[in-house]
N, C-alpha and C positions, 0 to 999 in steps of 0.2 A: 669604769671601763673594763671591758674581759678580755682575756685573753684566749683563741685557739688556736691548739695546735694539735700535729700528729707526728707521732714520734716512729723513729724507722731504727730498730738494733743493730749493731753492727755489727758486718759478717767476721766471724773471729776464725775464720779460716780464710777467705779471700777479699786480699785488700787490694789497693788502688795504686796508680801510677803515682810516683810520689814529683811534685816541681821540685823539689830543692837535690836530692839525691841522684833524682832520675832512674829510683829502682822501680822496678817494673809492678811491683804486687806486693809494696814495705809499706806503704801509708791506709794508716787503721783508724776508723773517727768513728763516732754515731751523728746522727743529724735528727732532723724535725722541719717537717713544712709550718712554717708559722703562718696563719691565716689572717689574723691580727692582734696583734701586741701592742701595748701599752708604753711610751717610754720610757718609763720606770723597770717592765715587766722585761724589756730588755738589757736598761742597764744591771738589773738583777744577774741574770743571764752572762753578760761579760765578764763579770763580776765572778764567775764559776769556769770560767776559760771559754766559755761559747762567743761564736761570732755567726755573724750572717752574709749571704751570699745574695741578693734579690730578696726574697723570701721565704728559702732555704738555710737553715740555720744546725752549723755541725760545731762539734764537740771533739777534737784528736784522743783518741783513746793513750793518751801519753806513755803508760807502759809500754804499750807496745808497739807504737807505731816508730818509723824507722826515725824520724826528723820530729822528736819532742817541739811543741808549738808553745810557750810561755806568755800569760797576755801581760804586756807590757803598758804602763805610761810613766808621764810625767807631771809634773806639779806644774801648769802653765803660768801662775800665781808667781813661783818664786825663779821661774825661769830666764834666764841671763845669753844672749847668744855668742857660741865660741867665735873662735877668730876668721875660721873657716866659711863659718855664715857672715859673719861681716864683711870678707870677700865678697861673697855673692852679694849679701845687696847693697854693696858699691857699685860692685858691674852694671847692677839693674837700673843702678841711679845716672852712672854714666851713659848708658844707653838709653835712658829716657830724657837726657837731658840734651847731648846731642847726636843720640842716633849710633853712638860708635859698638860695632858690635866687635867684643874681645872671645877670641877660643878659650873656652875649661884650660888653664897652664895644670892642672892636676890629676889629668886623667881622664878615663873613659866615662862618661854618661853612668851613674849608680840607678839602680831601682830601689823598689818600696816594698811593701811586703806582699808574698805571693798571690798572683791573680786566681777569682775562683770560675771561672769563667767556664771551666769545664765540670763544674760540679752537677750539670743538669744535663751533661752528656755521660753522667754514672761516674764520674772518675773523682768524684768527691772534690775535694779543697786541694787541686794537685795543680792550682795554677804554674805556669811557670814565668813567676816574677813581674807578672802584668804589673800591680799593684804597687809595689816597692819604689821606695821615694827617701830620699836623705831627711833624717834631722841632724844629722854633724859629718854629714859623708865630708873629705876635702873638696868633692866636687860631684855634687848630684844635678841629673838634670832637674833640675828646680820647678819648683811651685808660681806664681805672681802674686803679686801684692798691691798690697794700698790700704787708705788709711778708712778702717771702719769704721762704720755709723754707731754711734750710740745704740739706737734703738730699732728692733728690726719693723718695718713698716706693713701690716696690711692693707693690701690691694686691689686684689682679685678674687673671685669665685671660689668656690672649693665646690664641687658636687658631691649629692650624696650617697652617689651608687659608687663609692669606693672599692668594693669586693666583689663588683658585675662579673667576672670572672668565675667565683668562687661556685661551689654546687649550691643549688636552692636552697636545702634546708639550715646552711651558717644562713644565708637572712632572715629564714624563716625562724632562727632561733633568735639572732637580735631583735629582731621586731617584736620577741615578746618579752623580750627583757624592760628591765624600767626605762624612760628618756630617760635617767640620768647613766646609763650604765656606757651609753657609746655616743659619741659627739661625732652626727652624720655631717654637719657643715661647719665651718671655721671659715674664717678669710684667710685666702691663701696671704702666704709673708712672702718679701723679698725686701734683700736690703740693697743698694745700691755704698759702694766701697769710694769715699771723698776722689774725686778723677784728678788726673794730672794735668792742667790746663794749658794752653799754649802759652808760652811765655816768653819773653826775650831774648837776642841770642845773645851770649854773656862767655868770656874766656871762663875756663872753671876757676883759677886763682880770682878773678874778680867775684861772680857768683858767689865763693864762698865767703869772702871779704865781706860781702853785700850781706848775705843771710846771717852773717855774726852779728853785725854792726846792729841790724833789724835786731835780732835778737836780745841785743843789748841793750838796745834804746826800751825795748816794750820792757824790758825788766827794772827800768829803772837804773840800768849799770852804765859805771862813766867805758865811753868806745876809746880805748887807748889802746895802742901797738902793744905796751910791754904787760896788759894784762894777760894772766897767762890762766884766771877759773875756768873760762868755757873752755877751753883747751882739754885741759886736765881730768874737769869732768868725764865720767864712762855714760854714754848716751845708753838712754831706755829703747827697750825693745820699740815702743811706742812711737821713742824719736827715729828711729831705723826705719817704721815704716810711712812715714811722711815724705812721701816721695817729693821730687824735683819738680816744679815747672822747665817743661823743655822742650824739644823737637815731639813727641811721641805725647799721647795721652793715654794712661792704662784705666779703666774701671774695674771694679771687680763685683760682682753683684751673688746676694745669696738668694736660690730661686728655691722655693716649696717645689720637691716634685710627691710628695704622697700626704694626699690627695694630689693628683696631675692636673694643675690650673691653666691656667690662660698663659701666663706668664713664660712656664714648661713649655707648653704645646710650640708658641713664637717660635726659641729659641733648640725646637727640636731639629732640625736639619742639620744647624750649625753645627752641634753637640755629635750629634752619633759622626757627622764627618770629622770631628778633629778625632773622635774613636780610631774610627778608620786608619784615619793618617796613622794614629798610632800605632796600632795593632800588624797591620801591616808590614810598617818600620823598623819595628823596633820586637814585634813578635815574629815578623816573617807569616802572621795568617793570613789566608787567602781569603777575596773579595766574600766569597759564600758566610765564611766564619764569623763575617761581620756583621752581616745584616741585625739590619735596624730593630727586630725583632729579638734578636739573640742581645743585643746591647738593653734593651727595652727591660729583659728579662733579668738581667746581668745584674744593670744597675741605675734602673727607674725603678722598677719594681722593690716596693716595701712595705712591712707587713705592718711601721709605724702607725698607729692615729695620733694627729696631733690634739693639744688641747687646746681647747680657745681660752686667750691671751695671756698664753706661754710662748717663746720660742722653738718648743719644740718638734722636734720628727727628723725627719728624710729631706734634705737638701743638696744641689747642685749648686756650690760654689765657681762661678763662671769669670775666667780672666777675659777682658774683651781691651786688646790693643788698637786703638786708631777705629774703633768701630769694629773689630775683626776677633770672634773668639779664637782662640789661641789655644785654652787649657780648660781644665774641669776637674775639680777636687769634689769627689762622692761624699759626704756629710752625714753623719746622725749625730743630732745636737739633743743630749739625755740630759736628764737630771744633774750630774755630778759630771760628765764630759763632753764634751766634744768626740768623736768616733772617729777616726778616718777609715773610709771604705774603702778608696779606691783611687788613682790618680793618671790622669791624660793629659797627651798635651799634644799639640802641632811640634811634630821634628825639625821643622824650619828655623824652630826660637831653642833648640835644645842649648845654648851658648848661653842662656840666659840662669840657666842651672833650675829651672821653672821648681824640681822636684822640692829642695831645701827651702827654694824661695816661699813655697806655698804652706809646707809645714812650716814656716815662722808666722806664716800668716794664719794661720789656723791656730797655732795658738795664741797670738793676739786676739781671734777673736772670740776663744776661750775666754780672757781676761777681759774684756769688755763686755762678754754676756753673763758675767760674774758680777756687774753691776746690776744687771735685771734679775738674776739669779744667783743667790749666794752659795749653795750649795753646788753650783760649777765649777768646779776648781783645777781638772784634771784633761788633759790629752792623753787620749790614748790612741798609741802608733799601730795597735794591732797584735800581730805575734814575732817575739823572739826566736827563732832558732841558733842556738848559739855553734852547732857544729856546719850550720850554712854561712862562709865567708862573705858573702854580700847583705848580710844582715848582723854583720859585729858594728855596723856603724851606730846602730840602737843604741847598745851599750855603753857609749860615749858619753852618754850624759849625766852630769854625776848626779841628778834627781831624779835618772830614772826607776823603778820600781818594777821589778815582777812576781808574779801572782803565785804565789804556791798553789800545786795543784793536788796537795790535801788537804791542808789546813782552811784554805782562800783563807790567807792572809797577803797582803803585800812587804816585801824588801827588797832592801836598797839594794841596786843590782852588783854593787862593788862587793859585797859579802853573798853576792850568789855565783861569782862568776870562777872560785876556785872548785866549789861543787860541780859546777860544767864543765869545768877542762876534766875533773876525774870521771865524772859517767854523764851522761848524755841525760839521760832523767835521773833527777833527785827531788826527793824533798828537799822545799826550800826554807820554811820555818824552823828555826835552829830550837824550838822547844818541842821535845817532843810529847809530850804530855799535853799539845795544844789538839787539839780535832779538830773536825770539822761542824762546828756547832750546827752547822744547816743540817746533817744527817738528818734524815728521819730515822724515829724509834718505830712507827707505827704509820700506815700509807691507807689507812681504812677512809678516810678526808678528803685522799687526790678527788679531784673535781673529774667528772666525766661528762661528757657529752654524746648521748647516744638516744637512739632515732629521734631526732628533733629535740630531744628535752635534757638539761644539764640537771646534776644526779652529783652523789657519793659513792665512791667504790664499793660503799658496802652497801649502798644501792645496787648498784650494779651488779654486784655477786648477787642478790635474792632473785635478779629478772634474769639472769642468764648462765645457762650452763657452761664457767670458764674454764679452758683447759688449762692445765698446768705452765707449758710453754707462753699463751697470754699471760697468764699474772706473772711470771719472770721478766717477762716485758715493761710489765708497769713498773712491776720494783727497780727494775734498771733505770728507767724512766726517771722513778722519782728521786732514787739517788742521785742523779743526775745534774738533776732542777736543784734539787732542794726542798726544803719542808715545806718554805714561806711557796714559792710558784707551784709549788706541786694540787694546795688547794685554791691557788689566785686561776693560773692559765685550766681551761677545762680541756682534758684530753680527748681527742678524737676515738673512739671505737666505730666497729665496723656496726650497721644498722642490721637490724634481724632481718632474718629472711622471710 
């Protein structure tokens, strides 16, 4: 499978409005329009502090930009939920069971990490806090939940004009690549999340009575008052999301949107209006800001190919209460994580903490597609800013991990976090004699792509007279990437005249 992209420098004199700071011309990134990637060729990329926006993919130039961006996760494998998320999904279990809806006792609504939303209106990665969602806030507007499927199902279509969009000559260059290099059709996946059924209406002291008793009989355990194991035991994430039978039915379904299947297309109205709600709400944007089209671009739009019968790519995780979507968690399910893009929900349910609820559910289903996939092992929330106060709730967790942004190595954030109260950007790798092995020594390899036909740089230099300012580009470029993407993704150059 190849990779294309086109890489855009970054102006080191004039920068962009920053979301977290709110300084006007402090936030400094490089980016790259991805064309199509691989998802490997992305989780690569993460892996180096890059992230993606649609199919716009930037890089925070961390020295110097005002608000250092740190890509952060967690290990969803050995992942334990604090007390705070056990809050929340009691409340969701209460209100699914019968209906009762309780106010956040802990405060205002938290967000997720910065929305990018206006990166294709030139102001780069300067969301402000679209995206931001709890994984240990005391009280985030939360995420929904339920209990996933084993296995994700295909279903639907996938077509194979995936890059109809894109300028003639990217097809013209896949079409003469080998089949085996790009996989034009796949069934599209969705998985449909165990629903909450209608069930009996029961005092909650008896219900619970009832579900031990069950619980005990299928185990083989004597049902007596003064046993006190199931008590005592600390329930699995797993048992946390086994929701209630009760008043309310929640489904939650993972929908393919790249390739944009059938699936997608249904459930497209639903979707960009709970945007709306949100955006609106909780962003103060106006109706214009929203349209379906900007949303489409935002975060339908992805530069993923899936592979056939893997899990992976670009997904819409969809909450659907009573038949009614509610929420939407953005998804890129990689090799080694789960991604979170992005996260919405209807304002109506914000009591429900949807934000927190959804990331537990997210990495639940990290840990269950770690049954299909062993090398998934990880969520990752996105970026740290540790001098942005609505995003110290990351830091909470005591697995979480961030990325050094020379070395790319991962640590524990407990041993990164006295580094960030003394300066804003540091090295985070305590050895200093570690580098960064990806360096390139030598860029003569980077992959090119130029009028229709993919090359080597030093192809390239014989067919064309480069100026000086072009190869500082590339070298920037390939530092960037790294050795291994630098000959995998083929870069875009401009075609002769």
């Amino acid at each position: 499978m190849v990779g294309i992209v086109q890489y855009f420098s970054g102006d080191d004199n004039h920068g962009h409005r920053c979301g977290y700071c709110q300084g006007s011309f402090s936030n400094f990134c490089n980016g790259m329009w991805a064309y199509v990637l691989s998802p490997q060729n992305y989780q690569d990329l993460i892996d180096r502090g890059w992230r993606r926006s649609g199919k716009y993919c930037y890089k925070p130039s961390m020295k110097k930009t005002c608000c250092p961006q740190y890509t952060i996760r967690c290990n969803a494998l050995s992942f334990k939920p604090s007390k705070s998320q056990k809050k929340v999904l009691k409340r969701v279990h209460r209100f699914l069971l019968n209906g009762r809806k309780e106010l956040d006792e802990e405060g205002p609504i938290a967000v997720r990490d910065p929305g990018n939303s206006r990166v294709f209106s030139g102001e780069s990665n300067t969301g402000d806090y679209g995206d931001c969602r709890g994984i240990d806030e005391p009280d985030m507007s939360g995420r929904g939940a339920g209990r996933i499927n084993d296995k994700i199902r295909p279903d639907a279509e996938i077509s194979d004009n995936r890059i109809t969009e894109e300028p003639s000559f990217i097809n013209h260059f896949q079409q003469n690549l080998p089949a085996s290099s790009i996989q034009s059709k796949m069934d599209d996946t969705s998985a449909t999340i165990a629903s909450v059924k209608q069930g009996p209406s029961l005092k909650k002291k008896e219900w619970r009575k009832r579900k031990w008793a069950e619980k005990r009989k299928a185990a083989n355990l004597p049902i007596e008052v003064g046993t006190t194991h199931s008590k005592n035991r600390e329930k699995t994430l797993d048992e946390w999301l086994t929701l209630p039978h009760g008043k309310h039915k929640l489904d939650i379904r993972l929908v393919r949107t790249a390739p944009y299947g059938s699936e997608a297309k249904a459930s497209e109205d639903a979707s960009h209006g709970v945007y709306t709600l949100y955006q609106r709400k909780i962003h103060n944007y106006t109706e214009e800001k929203c349209r379906k089209s900007e949303w489409k671009q935002f975060l339908v739009d992805s530069p993923l190919l899936p592979i056939r019968g893997t899990p992976l790519g670009s997904f819409h995780h969809q909450y659907w209460l009573d038949g009614r979507l509610i929420a939407v968690g953005v998804l890129d399910i990689l090799p080694s994580c789960i991604s979170s893009v992005y996260f919405y929900y209807d304002p109506e349910f914000s009591f429900l903490s949807l934000g927190t609820f959804s990331s537990l559910c997210e990495i639940k289903l990290a840990r269950d597609l770690n049954q299909q996939l062993a090398t998934l092992k990880y969520y990752y929330m996105g970026f740290y800013i540790h001098n942005c106060a609505k995003m110290r709730y990351k830091g909470r967790l005591p697995n979480s991990e961030l990325l050094c942004p020379e070395a790319y190595t991962w640590q524990p954030i407990a041993r990164c976090i006295p580094l960030l109260e003394a300066n804003k950007y540091s090295r985070l790798e305590s050895n200093e004699n570690l580098k960064d092995v990806l360096k390139p020594s030598k860029i003569t390899q980077t992959s090119i792509l130029h009028d229709k036909t993919g090359m080597t740089l030093i192809q390239y230099l014989r067919q064309k007279n480069v100026e000086e300012n072009e190869l500082d580009e590339i070298k920037e470029y390939c530092e960037l990437v790294g050795s291994e993407l630098m000959e995998e993704l083929y870069l875009l150059r401009e075609p002769s005249e």
